[in-house]
C-alpha positions in Angstrom: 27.3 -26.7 -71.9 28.3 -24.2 -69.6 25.9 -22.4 -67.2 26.2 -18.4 -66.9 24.1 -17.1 -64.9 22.4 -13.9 -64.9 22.3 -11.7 -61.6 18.4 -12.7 -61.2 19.3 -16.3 -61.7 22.2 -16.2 -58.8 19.8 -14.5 -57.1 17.1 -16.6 -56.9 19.1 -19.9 -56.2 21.0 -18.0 -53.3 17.8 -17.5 -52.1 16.8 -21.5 -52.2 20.1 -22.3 -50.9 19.4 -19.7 -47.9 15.5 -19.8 -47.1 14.4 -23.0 -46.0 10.9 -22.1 -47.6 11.1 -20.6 -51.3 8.6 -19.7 -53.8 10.2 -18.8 -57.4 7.7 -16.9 -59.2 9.0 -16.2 -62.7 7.7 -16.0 -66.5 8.3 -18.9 -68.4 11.5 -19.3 -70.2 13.7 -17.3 -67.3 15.0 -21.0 -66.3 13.2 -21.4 -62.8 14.6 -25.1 -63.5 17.7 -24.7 -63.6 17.9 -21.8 -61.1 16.6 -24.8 -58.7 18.6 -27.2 -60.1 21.8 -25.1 -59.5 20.9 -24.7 -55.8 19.6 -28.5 -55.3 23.1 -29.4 -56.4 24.7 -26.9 -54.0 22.5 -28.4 -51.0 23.6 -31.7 -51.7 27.2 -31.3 -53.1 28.4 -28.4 -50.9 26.6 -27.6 -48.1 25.3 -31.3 -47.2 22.4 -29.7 -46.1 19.9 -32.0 -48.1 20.5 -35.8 -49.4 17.4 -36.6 -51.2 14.8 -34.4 -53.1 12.1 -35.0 -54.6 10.1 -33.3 -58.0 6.9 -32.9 -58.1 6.2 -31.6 -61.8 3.3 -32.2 -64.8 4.3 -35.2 -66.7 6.0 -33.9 -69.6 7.9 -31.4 -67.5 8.5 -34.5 -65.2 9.4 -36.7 -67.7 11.2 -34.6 -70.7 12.3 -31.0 -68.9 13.8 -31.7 -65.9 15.8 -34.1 -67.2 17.0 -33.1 -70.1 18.3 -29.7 -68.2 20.3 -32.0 -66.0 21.8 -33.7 -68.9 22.3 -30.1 -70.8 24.8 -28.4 -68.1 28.3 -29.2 -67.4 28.0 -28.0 -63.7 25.3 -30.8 -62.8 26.8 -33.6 -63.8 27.5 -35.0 -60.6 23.7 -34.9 -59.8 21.5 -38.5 -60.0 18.1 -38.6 -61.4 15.4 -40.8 -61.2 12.3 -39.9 -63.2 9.7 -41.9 -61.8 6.2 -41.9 -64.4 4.3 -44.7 -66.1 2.9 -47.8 -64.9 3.0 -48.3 -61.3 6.1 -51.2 -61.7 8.3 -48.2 -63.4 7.3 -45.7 -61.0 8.2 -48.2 -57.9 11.3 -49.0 -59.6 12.4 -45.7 -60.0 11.9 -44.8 -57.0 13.3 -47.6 -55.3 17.1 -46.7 -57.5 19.7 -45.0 -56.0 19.5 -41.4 -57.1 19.6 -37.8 -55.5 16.9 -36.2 -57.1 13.5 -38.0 -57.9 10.6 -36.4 -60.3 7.0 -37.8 -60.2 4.3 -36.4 -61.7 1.3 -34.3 -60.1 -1.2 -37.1 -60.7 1.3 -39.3 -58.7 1.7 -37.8 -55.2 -1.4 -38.9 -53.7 0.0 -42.9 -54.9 3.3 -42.3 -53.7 2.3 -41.2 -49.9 -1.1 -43.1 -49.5 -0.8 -45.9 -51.5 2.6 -47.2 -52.5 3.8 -48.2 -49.4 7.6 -47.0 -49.6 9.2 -44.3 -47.3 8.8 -40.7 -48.0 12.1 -40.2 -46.9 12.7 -36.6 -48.3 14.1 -33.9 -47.2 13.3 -31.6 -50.0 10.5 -31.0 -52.1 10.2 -29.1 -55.2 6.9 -28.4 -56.8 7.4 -27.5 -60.2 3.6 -25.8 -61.1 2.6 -24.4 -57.6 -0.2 -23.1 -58.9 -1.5 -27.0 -59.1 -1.5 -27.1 -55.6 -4.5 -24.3 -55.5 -7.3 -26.3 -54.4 -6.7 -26.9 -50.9 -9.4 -29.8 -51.1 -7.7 -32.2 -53.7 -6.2 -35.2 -53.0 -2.7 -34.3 -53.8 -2.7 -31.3 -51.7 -4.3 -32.9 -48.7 -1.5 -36.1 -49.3 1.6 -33.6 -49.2 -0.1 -31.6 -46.4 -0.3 -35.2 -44.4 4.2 -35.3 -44.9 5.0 -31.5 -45.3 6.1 -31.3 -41.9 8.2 -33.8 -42.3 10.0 -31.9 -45.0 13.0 -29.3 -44.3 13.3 -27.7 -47.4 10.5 -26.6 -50.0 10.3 -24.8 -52.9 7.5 -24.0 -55.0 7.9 -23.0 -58.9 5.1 -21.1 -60.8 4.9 -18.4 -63.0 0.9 -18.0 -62.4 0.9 -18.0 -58.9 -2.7 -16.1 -59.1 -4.2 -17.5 -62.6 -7.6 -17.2 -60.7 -7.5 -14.2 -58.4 -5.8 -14.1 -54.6 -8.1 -17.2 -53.8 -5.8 -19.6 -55.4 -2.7 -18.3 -53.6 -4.1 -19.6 -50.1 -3.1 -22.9 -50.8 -0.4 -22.7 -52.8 1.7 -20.5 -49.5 -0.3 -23.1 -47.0 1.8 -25.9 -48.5 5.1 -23.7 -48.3 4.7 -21.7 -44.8 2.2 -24.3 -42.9 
């Protein structure tokens, strides 16, 4: 299918494409995946700027959205996924193909930088549902906090960035800005 963007849409992956550090904040169902999606493939297929990128999502938006979306548009078919979820052999041998663009779970990201023993290599991050990143005292935050400076790009998707009150957004910008 073909991809027509709206002016918000452009907008917004411009943005990714230009700011090293993005947060997307918008209402479900105005495509913050495949606003990212459109500007992942531009960092890797025309800019160069980024060569491996990593997901972080819930698991059904890990395992059925993301992609499904890449399958759905004609523009990304050049893009490589690699959806790594289920038992720890899958998610190793997922991660361990050749691909552009893995996607992991939430649950996942303390495994995949504490315990499973392979390079986190990235150069991009995506966090699909920032605001899962709130408690700046979990064990996935304080895992990605150990490797976010070892990360060029970010971008955080969410379109409760403050479900809670301003509390929550401390930790959600502390893993985008540092």
């Amino acid at each position: 299918m073909t991809y027509v963007a709206h002016d918000y849409q452009r907008y917004a992956s411009d943005f990714i494409e230009t700011h090293p550090v993005a947060a997307i904040l918008l209402a479900c169902g105005l495509g913050k995946t495949i606003i990212t999606l459109t500007a992942v493939h531009d960092l890797l297929f025309d800019s160069f700027e980024v060569r491996k990128v990593l997901v972080i999502a819930p698991l059904r938006v890990a395992r059925d959205t993301w992609p499904s979306e890449i399958g759905k548009w004609d523009h990304l078919q050049l893009l490589r996924a690699s959806v790594a979820v289920g038992s720890t052999t899958e998610r190793i041998s997922a991660l361990e193909r050749k691909a552009d663009l893995y996607i992991i779970n939430r649950e996942n990201v303390q495994w995949l930088i504490e315990e499973s023993a392979l390079p986190f290599d990235f150069d991009m991050v995506v966090v699909d549902e920032l605001s899962s990143f709130k408690n700046h005292r979990s064990k996935r935050f304080r895992a990605l906090m150990k490797r976010r400076p070892m990360v060029k790009r970010i971008v955080g998707l969410t379109g409760t960035p403050a479900s809670n009150g301003l509390i929550d957004l401390w930790a959600q910008f502390k893993l985008l800005d540092k």
